[in-house]
Each structure stands twice: as C-alpha cells, then as structure tokens.
C-alpha positions in Angstrom: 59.4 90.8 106.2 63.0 89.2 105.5 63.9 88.8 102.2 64.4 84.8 101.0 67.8 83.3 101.1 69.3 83.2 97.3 69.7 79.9 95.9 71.5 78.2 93.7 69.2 76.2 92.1 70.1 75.0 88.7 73.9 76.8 88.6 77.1 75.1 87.7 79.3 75.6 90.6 83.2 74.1 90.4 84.9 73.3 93.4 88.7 73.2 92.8 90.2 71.0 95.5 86.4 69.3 96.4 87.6 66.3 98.0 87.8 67.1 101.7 88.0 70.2 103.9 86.6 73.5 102.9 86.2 72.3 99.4 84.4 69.1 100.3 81.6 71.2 102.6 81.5 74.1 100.0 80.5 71.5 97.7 78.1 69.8 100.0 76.4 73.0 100.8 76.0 74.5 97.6 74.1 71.3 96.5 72.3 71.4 99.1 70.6 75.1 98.0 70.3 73.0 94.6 73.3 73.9 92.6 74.9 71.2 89.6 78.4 70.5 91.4 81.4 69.6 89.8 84.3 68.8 92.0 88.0 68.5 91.0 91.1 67.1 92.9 94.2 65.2 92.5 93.7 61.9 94.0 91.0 59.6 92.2 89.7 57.3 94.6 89.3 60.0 97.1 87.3 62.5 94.8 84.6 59.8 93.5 84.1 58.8 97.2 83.4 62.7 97.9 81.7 62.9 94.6 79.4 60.3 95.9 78.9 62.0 99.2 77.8 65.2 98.2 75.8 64.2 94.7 78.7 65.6 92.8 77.9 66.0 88.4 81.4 65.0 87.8 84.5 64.5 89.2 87.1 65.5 87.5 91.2 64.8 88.3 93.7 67.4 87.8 97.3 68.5 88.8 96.9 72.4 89.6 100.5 72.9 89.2 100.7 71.8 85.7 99.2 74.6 83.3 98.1 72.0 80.5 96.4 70.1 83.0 94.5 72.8 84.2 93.3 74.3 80.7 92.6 70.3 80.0 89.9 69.9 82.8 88.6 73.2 81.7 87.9 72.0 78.8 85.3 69.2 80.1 83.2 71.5 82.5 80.1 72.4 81.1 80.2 75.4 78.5 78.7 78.0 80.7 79.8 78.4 84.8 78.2 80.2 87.0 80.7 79.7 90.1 84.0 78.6 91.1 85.9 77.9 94.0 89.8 77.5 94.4 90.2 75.7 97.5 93.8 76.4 99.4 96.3 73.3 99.5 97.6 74.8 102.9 100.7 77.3 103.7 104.3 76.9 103.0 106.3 77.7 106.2 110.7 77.7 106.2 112.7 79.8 107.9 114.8 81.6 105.2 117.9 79.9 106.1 116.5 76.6 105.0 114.1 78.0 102.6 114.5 75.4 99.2 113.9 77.6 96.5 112.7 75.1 94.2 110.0 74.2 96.7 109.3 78.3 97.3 109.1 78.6 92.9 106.6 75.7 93.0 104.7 77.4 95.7 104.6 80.8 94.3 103.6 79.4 90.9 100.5 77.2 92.3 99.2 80.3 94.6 99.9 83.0 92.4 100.6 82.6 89.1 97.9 79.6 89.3 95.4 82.0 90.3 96.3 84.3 87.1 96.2 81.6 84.9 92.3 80.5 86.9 91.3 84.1 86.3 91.9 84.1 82.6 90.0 81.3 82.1 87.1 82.4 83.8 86.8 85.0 80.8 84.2 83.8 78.6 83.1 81.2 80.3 82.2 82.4 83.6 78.6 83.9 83.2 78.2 87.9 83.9 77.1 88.1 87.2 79.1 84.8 88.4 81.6 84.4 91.1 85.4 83.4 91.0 86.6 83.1 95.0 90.1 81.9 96.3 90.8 80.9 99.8 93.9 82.4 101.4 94.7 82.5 105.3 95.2 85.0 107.7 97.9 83.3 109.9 101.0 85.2 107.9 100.0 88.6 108.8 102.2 89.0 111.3 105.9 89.0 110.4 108.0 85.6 112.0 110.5 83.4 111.4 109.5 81.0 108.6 106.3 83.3 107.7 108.2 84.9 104.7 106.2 82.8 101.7 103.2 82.2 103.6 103.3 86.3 104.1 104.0 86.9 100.2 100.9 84.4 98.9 98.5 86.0 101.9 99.1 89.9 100.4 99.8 88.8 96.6 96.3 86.8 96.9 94.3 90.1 97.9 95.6 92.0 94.9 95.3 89.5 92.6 91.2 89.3 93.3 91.0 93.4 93.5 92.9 93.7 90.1 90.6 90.7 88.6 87.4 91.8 89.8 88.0 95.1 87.2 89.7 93.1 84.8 87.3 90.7 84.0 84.1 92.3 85.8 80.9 91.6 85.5 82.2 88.2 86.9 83.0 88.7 90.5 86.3 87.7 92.1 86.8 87.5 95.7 89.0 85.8 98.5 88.4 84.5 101.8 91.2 84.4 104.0 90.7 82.0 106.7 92.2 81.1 110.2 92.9 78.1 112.1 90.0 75.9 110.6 89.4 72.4 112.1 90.2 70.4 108.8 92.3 67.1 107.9 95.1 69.2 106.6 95.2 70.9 109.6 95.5 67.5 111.6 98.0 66.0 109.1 100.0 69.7 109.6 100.1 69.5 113.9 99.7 65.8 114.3 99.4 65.1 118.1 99.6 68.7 118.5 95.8 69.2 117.6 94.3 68.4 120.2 96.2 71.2 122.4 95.3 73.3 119.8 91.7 72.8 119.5 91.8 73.4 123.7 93.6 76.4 122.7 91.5 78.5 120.5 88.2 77.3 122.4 89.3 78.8 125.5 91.0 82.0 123.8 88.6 82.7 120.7 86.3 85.6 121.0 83.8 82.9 119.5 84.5 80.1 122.1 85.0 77.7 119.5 87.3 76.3 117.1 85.8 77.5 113.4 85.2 74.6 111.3 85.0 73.9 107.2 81.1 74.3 107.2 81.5 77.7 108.4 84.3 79.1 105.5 81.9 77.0 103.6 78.9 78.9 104.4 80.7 82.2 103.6 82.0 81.1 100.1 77.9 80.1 99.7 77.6 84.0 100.4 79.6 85.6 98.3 78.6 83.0 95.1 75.1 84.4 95.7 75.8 88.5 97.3 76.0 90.0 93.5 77.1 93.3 95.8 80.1 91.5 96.5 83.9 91.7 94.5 87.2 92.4 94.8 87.5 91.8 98.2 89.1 90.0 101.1 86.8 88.3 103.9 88.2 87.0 106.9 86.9 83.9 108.8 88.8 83.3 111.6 86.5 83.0 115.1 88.8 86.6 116.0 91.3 84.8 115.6 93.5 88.0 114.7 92.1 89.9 117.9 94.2 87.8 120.5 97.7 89.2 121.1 100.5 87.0 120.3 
C-alpha cells in the first residue's frame, strides 16, 4: 500500500514573485494541498487580482532589488514560515560587446547577492524542517554568444543553495533550474516567435510537449514536502538538454 501524499495543511508558504507564471501556480497548488499562502510581487493591481485567484492570506508589494524593501515585507509575514519560494524574473542575455554593466551589476545583485540576503533571513524564522527553493534555468549551460550572465547566475545559483543548505540546515535550500516553460514572460520575451517555438519543442522534446508552469509548480510542491531533499539542483525541462544544438 502507497504511502499518502504529504500535505501542506495548515503551513505558511511565501511565494516571492506570486503574481503570474511559476509563482502564480506554485501558489495555486500549494493552497490547494491546504497551505496559508502569502504572495508577494511588485505590481499592485496585478498581485491582489492573483491573490484573489488563488485564496492568497496576503499580498504583499515589494521591490526585490532594494535590500530595505525586502527586510520590510519580511517583517509583515507571519512570525513562523514554513516555506518559501523565490520565483525567477527571467535571464539576462547581451553579447559582451554590448553588455551594460550597470544593467549586468543590477542583475548579479537581484540573482545572487539577493538570494544571500533571502537565505539570511530565512534563519530564525524559517521553521527546522522547512524549505527555502530558488528557481534558476538550464538554458545557459551551454557556452554562446550573449549567454555569459545568464551562465554566471545559472552556476552561482547551484552553489549558493549547496553552501546554504549546511549553513543554515535544518531548513532545507534547494533550486529548480528550469527550461523553456510555457509562461507570460516567456511570450513577452519571443513575442510572435512563440508560437514556432511551442511547434518546436512539441515535435523535438523527448516528452512531446511544451512543459508548462503547473508542472515546475508541482515539483517546487515536492521538494517543500520531500524532508529528504536539500542542497540540490532539479531540473525541469521536458529533456530539454538531451536534444543536440
């Protein structure tokens, strides 16, 4: 006899970046196995109408790139978390050449140093036990032309969540690196290329389909309630990386 899915009934679980995408299902789905969910995001009107749609707690604004803002929202979740989630804002692709340096330092600080700053916070408040997970991506493994920063925040990312998962163990820290995922981010990023993309990765995809939010989502569900599971990186790509080229 199979053992009974865990749930999340009755946990605090913070979705950074709730408002649409991977963030919006993760939310969705977690309070769905019965979880208190707390969604933050930068654009108001956007984040009560997801708050609404998913039977969001709260819904809280913040500006991840600004330190004070961040320790500010922290400071109105609920005292004890059991779960959070740092949705991705997407990848930063320039050929060196044309690379603006202010825009790569504001990158870097978001992906990186923002996810030091996340993982500090997490101390204390964090239950033992609990989860911290970052998504990352998998499209910058391979060297090319305008990959560079992309490349740097896809490898930093994984040894930022295996140094974190000692550092401030018994809360669990994980990434899940992700492929192409059929999201608006990715539609605002190709515009009227997505629909020759979608064609694309059905036909090519060891999966035959294009992976979609609810399915990163459904991992990140995984890992919140797998107590087995830290300091690691999980790919969800439909095998994405398999196909040459």
């Amino acid at each position: 006899m199979s053992e009974p899915t865990p749930s999340l009934a009755g946990q605090v679980v913070v979705v950074m970046g709730g408002s649409a995408g991977i963030g919006l299902e993760t939310a969705r789905l977690a309070r769905a196995n019965g979880a208190r969910v707390v969604i933050t995001g930068r654009d108001r009107e956007r984040l009560e109408k997801a708050a609404v749609e998913v039977g969001a707690e709260s819904a809280l604004t913040v500006d991840l790139d600004d330190s004070a803002d961040v320790e500010r929202v922290f400071g109105e979740l609920p005292e004890q978390l059991d779960h959070i989630l740092m949705g991705g804002s997407g990848p930063f692709y320039a050929p060196l050449a044309e690379l603006d340096l202010g825009e790569a330092e504001r990158f870097i600080n978001q992906h990186l140093i923002g996810s030091l700053r996340l993982a500090r916070l997490c101390i204390g408040r964090v239950r033992a036990g609990g989860s911290l997970t970052f998504i990352s991506g998998t499209g910058a493994r391979r060297p090319g032309v305008g990959l560079m920063l992309a490349a740097i925040a896809t490898a930093a990312q994984s040894a930022i969540v295996a140094n974190a998962a000692v550092e401030i163990a018994p809360i669990r820290v994980n990434t899940v690196a992700a492929g192409f995922v059929d999201t608006p981010l990715s539609a605002r990023l190709l515009g009227d290329q997505l629909e020759e993309r979608r064609a694309q990765l059905r036909a090519t995809l060891p999966i035959g389909r294009v992976v979609g939010p609810e399915d990163v989502a459904a991992l990140v569900v995984h890992l919140m309630t797998n107590t087995a599971l830290t300091g690691a990186t999980y790919d969800v790509d439909g095998g994405q990386q398999l196909i040459p080229g």
